[in-house]
C-alpha positions as a printed NumPy array, in Angstrom:
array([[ 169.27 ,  -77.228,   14.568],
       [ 170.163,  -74.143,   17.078],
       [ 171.179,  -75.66 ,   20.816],
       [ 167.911,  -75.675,   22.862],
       [ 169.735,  -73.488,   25.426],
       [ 170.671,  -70.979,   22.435],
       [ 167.148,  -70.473,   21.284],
       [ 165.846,  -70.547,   24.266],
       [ 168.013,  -67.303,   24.729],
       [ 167.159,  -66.01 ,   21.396],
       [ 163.728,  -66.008,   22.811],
       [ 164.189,  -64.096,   25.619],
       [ 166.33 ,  -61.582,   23.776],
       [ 163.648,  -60.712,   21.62 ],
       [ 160.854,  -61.081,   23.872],
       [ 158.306,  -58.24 ,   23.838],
       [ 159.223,  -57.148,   19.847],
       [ 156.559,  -57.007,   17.343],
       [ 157.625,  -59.157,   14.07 ],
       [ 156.467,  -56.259,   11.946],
       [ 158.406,  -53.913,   13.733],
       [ 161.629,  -56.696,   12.841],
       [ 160.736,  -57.188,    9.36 ],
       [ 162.042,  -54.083,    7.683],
       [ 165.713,  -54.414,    9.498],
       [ 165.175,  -57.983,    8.093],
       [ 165.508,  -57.09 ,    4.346],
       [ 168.236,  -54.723,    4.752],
       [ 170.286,  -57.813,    6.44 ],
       [ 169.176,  -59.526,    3.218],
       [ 170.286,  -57.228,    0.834],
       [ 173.666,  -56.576,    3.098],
       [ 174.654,  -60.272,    2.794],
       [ 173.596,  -60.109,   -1.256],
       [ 175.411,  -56.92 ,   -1.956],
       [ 178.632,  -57.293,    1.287],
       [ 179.958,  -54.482,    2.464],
       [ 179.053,  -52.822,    5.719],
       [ 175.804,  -52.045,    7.509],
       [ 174.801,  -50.166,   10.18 ],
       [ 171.237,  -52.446,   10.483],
       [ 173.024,  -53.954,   14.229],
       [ 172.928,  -50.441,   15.507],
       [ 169.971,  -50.834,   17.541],
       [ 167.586,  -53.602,   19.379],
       [ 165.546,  -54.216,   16.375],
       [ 168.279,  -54.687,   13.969],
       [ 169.691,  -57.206,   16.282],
       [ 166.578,  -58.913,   17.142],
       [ 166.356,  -58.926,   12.903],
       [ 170.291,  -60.961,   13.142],
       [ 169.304,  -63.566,   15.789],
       [ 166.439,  -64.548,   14.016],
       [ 167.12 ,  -63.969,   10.366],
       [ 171.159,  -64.458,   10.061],
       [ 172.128,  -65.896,   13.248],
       [ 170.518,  -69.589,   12.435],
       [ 171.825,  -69.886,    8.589],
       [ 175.143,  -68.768,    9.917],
       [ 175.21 ,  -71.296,   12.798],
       [ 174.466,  -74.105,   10.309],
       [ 177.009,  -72.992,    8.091],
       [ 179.776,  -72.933,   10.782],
       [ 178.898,  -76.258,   12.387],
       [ 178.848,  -77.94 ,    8.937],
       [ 182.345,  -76.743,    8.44 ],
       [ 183.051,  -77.828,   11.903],
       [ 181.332,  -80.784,   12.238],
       [ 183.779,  -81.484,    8.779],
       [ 186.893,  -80.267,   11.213],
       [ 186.389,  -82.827,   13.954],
       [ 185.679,  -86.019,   10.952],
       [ 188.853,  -85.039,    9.27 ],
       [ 190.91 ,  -84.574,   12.438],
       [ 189.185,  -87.204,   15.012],
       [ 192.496,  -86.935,   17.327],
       [ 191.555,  -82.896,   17.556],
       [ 190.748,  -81.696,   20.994],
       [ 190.831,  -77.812,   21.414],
       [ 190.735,  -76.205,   25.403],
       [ 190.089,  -73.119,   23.414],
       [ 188.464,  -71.254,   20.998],
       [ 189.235,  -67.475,   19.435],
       [ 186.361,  -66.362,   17.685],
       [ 187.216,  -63.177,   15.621],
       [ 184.698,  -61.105,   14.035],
       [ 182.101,  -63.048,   16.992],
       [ 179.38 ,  -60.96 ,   16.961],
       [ 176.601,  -61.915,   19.014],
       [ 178.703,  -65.688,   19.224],
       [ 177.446,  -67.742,   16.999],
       [ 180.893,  -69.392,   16.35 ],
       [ 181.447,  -69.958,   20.095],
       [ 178.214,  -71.793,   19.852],
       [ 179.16 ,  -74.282,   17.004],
       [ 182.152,  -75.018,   18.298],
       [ 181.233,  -75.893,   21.79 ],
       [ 178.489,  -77.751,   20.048],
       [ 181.233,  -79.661,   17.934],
       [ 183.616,  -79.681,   20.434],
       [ 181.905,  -79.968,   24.275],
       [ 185.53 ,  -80.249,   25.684],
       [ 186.433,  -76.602,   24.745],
       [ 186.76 ,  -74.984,   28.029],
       [ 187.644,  -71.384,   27.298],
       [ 186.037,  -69.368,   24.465],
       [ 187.364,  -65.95 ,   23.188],
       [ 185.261,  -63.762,   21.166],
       [ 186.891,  -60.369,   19.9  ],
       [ 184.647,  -58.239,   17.86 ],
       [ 184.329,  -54.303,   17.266],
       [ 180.526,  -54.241,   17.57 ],
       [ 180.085,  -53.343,   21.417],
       [ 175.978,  -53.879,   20.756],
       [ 176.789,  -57.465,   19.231],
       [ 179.116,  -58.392,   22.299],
       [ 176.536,  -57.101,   24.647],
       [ 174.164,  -59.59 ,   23.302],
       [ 177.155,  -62.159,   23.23 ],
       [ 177.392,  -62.241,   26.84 ],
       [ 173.476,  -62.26 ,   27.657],
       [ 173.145,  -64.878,   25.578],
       [ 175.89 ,  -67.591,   27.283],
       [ 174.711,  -65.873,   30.335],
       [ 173.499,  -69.344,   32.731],
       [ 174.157,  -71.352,   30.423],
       [ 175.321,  -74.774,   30.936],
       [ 177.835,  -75.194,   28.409],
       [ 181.235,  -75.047,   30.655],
       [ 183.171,  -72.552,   27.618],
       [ 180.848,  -69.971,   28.698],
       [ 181.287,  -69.758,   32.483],
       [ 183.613,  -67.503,   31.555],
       [ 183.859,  -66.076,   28.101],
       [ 186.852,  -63.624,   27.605],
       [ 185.377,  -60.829,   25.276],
       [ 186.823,  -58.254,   23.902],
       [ 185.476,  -55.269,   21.849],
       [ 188.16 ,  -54.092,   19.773],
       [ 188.893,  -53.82 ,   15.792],
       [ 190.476,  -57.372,   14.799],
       [ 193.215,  -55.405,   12.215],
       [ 194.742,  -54.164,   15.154],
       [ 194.048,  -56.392,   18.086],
       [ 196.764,  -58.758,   19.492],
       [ 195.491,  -62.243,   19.473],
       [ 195.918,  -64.459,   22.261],
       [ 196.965,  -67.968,   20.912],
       [ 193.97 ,  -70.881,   20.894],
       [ 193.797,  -74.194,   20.01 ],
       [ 190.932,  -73.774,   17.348],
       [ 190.952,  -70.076,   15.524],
       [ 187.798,  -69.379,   13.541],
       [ 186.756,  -66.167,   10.849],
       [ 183.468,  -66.687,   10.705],
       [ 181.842,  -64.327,    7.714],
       [ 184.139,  -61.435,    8.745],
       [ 186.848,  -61.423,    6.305],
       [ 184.751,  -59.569,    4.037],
       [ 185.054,  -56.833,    6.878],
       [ 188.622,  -56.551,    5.885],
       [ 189.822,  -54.042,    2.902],
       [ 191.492,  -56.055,    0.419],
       [ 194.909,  -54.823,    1.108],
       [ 194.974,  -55.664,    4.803],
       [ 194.039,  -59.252,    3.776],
       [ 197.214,  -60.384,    3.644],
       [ 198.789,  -59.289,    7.147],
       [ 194.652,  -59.729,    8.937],
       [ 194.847,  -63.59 ,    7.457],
       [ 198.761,  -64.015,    8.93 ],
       [ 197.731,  -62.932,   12.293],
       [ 195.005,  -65.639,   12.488],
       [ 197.449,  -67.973,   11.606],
       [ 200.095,  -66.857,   13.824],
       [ 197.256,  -67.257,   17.304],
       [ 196.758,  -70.64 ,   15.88 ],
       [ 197.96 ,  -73.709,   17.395],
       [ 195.471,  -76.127,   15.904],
       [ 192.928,  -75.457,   13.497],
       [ 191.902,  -72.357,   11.406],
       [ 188.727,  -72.388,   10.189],
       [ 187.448,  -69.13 ,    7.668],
       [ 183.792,  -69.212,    6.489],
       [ 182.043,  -66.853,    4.101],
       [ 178.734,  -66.165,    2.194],
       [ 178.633,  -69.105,   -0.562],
       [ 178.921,  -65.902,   -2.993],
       [ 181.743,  -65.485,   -6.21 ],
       [ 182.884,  -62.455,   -3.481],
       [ 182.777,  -64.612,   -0.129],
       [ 184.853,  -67.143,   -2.085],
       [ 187.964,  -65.461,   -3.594],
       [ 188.636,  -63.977,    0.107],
       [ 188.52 ,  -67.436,    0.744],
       [ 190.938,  -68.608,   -1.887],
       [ 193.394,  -65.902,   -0.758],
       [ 193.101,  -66.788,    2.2  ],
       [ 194.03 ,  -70.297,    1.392],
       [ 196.564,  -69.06 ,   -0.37 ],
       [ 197.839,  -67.219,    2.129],
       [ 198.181,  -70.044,    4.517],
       [ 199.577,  -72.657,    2.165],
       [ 202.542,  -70.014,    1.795],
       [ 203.286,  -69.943,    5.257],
       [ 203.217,  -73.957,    5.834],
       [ 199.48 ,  -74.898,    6.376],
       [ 198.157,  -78.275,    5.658],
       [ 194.251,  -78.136,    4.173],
       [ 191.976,  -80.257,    5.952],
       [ 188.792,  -78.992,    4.211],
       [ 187.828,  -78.584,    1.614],
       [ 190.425,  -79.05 ,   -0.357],
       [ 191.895,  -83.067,   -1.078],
       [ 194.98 ,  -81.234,   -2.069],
       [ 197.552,  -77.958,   -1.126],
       [ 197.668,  -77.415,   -4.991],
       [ 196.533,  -74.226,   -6.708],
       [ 192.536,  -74.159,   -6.949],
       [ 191.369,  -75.189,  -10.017],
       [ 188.134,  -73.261,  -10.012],
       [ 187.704,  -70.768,  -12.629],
       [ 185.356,  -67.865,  -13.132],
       [ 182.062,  -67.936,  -13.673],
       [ 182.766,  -70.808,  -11.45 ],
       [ 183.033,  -70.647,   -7.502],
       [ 183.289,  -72.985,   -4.381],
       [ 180.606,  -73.042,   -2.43 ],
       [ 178.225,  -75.657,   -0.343],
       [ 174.823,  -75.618,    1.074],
       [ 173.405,  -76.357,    4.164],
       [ 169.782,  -76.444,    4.961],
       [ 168.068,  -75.083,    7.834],
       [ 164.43 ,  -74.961,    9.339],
       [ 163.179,  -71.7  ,    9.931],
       [ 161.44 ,  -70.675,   13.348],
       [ 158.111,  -69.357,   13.528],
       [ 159.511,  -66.423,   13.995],
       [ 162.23 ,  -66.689,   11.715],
       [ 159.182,  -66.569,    8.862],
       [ 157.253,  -63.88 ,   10.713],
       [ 160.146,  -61.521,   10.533],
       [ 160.774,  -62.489,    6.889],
       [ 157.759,  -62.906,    5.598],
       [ 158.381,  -65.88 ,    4.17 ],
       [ 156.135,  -69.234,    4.717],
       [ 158.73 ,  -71.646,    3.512],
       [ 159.654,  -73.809,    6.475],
       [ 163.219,  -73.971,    5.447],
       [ 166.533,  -72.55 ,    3.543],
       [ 169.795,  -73.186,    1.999],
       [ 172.227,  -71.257,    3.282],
       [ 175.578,  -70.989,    0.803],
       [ 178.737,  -70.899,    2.177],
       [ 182.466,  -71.106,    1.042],
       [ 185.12 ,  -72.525,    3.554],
       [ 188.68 ,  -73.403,    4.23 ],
       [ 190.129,  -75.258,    7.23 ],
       [ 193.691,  -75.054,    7.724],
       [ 195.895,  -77.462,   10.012],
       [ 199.282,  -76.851,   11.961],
       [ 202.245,  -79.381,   11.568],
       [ 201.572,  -82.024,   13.985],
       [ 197.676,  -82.335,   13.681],
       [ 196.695,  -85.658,   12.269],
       [ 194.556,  -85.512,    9.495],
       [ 192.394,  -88.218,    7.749],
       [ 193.196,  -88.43 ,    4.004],
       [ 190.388,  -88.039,    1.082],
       [ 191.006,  -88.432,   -2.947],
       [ 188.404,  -85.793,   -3.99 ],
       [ 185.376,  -83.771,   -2.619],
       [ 181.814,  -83.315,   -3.853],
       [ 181.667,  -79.825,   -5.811],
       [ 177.601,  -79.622,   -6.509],
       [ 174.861,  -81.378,   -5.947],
       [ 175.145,  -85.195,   -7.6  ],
       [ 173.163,  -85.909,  -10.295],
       [ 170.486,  -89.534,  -10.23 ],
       [ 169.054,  -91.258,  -13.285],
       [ 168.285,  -94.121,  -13.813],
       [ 172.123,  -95.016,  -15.575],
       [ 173.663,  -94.091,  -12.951],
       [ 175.16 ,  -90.649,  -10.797],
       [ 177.083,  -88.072,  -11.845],
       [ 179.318,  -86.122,   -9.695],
       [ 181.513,  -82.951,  -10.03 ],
       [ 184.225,  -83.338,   -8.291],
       [ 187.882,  -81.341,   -7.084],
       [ 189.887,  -84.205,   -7.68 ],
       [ 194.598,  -83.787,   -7.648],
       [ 194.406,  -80.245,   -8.173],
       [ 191.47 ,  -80.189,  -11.216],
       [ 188.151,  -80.328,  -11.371],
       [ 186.847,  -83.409,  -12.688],
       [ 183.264,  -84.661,  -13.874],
       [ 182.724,  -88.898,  -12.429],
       [ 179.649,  -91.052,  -13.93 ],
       [ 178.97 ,  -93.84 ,  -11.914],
       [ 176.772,  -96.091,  -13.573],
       [ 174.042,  -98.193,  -12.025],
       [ 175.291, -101.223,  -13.673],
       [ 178.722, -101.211,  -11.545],
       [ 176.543, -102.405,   -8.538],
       [ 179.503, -102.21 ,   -6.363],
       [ 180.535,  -98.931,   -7.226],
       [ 176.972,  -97.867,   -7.15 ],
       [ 176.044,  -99.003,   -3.543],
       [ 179.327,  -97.156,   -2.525],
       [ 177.79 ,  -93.649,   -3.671],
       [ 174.381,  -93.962,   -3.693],
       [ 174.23 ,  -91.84 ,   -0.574],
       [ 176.802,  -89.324,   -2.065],
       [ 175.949,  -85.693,   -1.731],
       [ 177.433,  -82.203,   -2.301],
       [ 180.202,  -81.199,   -0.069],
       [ 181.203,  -84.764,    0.499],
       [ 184.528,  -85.835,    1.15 ],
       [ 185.093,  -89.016,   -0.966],
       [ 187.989,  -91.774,   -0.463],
       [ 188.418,  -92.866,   -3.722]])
């Protein structure tokens, strides 16, 4: 669920908009996040009011899932500060204040001036203390210098990035981080090798994995097959309106990769749900990424104590043993 405060700015940002007017700039985001590559649909008021609907709520949930995963794996993990790169309108900032109410300085650096615009009028009187404050900057993220934060986050703007400045775009994220790196992208075969390389990527320069990886061996997943998770969302009233949808909800894929400096203290895990989990009436069966392969548990019914232990089990979970 969006922050009251949030929507209650989403509101007013969109206030006096017909939803058929939105609706159109609605299925080209739709069609931009199945086919990636860039779109000019943010270049004006109703394209926008189209993202803060449409996109900005399925990409909030995706990025506070991956969060909310941060903090479990690294209780002892307190940013001061966040750098969100590739912000747009925010929506990082917003997850990770959410996550993280201690953060008391949030960065956003984006090349969209529209998006940052909206940015600021959205933190604008709020109460969350990061956004007393915010330090934006409009510039392109390839050639900004990053100030160093505690808590670094790429949220669904790697894809941005041509696939030979990955490399160099993923070692200056690393290099402003003194915590945590979090990179999130569309739960798409696409959004998930940048992901990969970017994991790759960090692993060669020292990173620990927090999430979602048990393990800092080479992935095991191979094509047709991807990483990816789900998260489900309610959708606004006007979230449908602008859609035209009357499904109250949706699942938002995502793919993910949190990456730790030396020093942070993370809690260890022996494997991690890859799909959803399986129930009959024998038992549950669970794909799993398990010492550097991916691995296929049954849990039968009859193991009562085993049972009880996963019963509750579902994708994306982290499991102990």
């Amino acid at each position: 669920m969006l922050p009251t405060a949030l929507k209650e700015a989403i509101s007013r940002a969109v206030q006096g908009l017909a939803h058929g007017d939105i609706a159109p700039h609605s299925e080209k985001l739709s069609d931009h996040y199945r086919r990636g590559g860039t779109s000019n649909v943010l270049a004006d008021r109703l394209g926008i009011a189209a993202y803060l609907l449409v996109r900005l709520p399925a990409t909030y949930a995706a990025t506070h899932a991956v969060l909310a995963e941060a903090a479990r794996r690294a209780p002892d993990f307190a940013p001061k500060c966040s750098l969100d790169i590739g912000a747009g309108p925010g929506t990082a900032s917003w997850a990770a204040a959410d996550v993280w109410p201690e953060i008391e300085t949030a960065r956003l650096v984006d090349s969209n001036p529209r998006l940052l615009e909206v940015a600021r009028a959205l933190m604008a009187d709020c109460p969350v203390p990061a956004f007393a404050r915010p330090q934006i900057v409009n510039r392109d993220i390839e050639t900004t210098a990053l100030a160093s934060a505690d808590l670094v986050i790429a949220g669904y703007s790697l894809g941005e990035i041509p696939a030979d400045r990955l490399v160099p775009a993923v070692c200056a994220l690393w290099e402003a981080c003194t915590g945590l790196l979090v990179v999130v992208e569309p739960g798409t075969p696409a959004g998930f090798d940048r992901v990969r390389a970017a994991r790759s990527i960090l692993i060669d320069r020292g990173a620990a994995i927090v999430a979602p990886c048990p393990h800092r061996l080479a992935c095991p997943i191979a094509a047709p097959d991807w990483c990816h998770f789900s998260e489900r969302l309610p959708r606004s009233r006007g979230h449908m309106l602008a859609k035209s949808v009357s499904v109250p909800f949706e699942d938002e894929k995502y793919s993910y990769v949190v990456a730790a400096r030396e020093g942070i203290a993370v809690e260890p895990y022996a494997a991690r749900i890859m799909g959803p989990v399986r129930r009959s009436k024998v038992g549950l069966t669970m794909k799993l990424c398990e010492a550097g392969e991916v691995r296929t548990r049954i849990v039968a019914a009859r193991d009562r104590q085993a049972f009880s232990r996963h019963r509750r089990a579902a994708w994306g979970d982290a499991l102990k043993g």
